[in-house]
C-alpha positions as CSV (number, residue, x, y, z in Angstrom):
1,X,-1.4,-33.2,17.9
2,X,2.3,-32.5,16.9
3,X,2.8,-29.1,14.9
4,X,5.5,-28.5,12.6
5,X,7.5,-25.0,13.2
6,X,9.3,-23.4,10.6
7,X,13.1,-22.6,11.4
8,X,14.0,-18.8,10.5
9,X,17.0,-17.5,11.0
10,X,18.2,-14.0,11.0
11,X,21.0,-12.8,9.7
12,X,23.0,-8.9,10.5
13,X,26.3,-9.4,9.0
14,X,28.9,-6.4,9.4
15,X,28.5,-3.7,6.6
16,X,31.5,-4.4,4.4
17,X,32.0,-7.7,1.5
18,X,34.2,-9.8,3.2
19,X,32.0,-10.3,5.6
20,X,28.5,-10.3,3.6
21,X,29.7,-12.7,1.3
22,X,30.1,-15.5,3.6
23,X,27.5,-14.9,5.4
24,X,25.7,-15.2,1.7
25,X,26.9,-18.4,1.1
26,X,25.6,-19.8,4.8
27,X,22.4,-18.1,3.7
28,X,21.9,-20.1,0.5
29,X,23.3,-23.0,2.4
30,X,20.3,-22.9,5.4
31,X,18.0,-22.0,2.5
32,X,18.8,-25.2,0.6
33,X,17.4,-27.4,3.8
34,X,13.9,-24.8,3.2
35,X,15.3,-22.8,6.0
36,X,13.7,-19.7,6.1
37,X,16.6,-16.7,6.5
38,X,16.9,-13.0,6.0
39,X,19.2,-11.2,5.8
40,X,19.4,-7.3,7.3
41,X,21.6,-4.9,5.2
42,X,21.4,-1.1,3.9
43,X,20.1,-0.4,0.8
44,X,23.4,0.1,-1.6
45,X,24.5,-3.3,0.2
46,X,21.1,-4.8,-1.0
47,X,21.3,-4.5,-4.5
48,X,24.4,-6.9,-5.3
49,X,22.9,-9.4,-2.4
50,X,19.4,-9.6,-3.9
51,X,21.4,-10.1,-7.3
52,X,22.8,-13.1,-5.8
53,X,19.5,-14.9,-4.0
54,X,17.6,-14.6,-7.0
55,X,17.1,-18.6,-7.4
56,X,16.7,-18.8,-3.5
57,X,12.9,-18.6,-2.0
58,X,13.6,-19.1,1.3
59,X,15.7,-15.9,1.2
60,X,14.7,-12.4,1.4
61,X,16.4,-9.0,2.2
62,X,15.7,-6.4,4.5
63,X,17.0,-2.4,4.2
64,X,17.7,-0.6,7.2
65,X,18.8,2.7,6.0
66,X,22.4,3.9,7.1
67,X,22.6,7.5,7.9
68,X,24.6,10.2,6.2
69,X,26.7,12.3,8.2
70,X,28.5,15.2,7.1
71,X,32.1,15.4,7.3
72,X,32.5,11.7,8.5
């Protein structure tokens, strides 16, 4: 008996915009075949990305927080 596996894929893209909006556009790409994909990203990052997926099902976002440190 052969069973179908989903593909997932995970994606950590470098916290800045040029590199998260590529990434985005690979995302909705992969998502477009029914390929599952998240997308890792700290919360004030999250908001403008989940803005963006919003007709994409296969795509969800995950916060990690990012860490506040004085004086940096």
């Amino acid at each position: 008996m052969a069973s179908t596996l989903a593909s997932q894929v995970v994606i950590f893209p470098f916290m800045a915009q040029g590199h998260t909006l590529p990434l985005l556009d690979l995302s909705k790409a992969l998502s477009l075949q029914q390929i599952k994909v998240s997308i890792i990203t700290t919360p004030s990052n999250a908001n403008s990305i989940t803005k963006n997926i919003a007709n994409y099902p296969f795509i969800n976002v995950i916060e990690i927080p990012f860490p506040t440190i004085e004086r940096l």
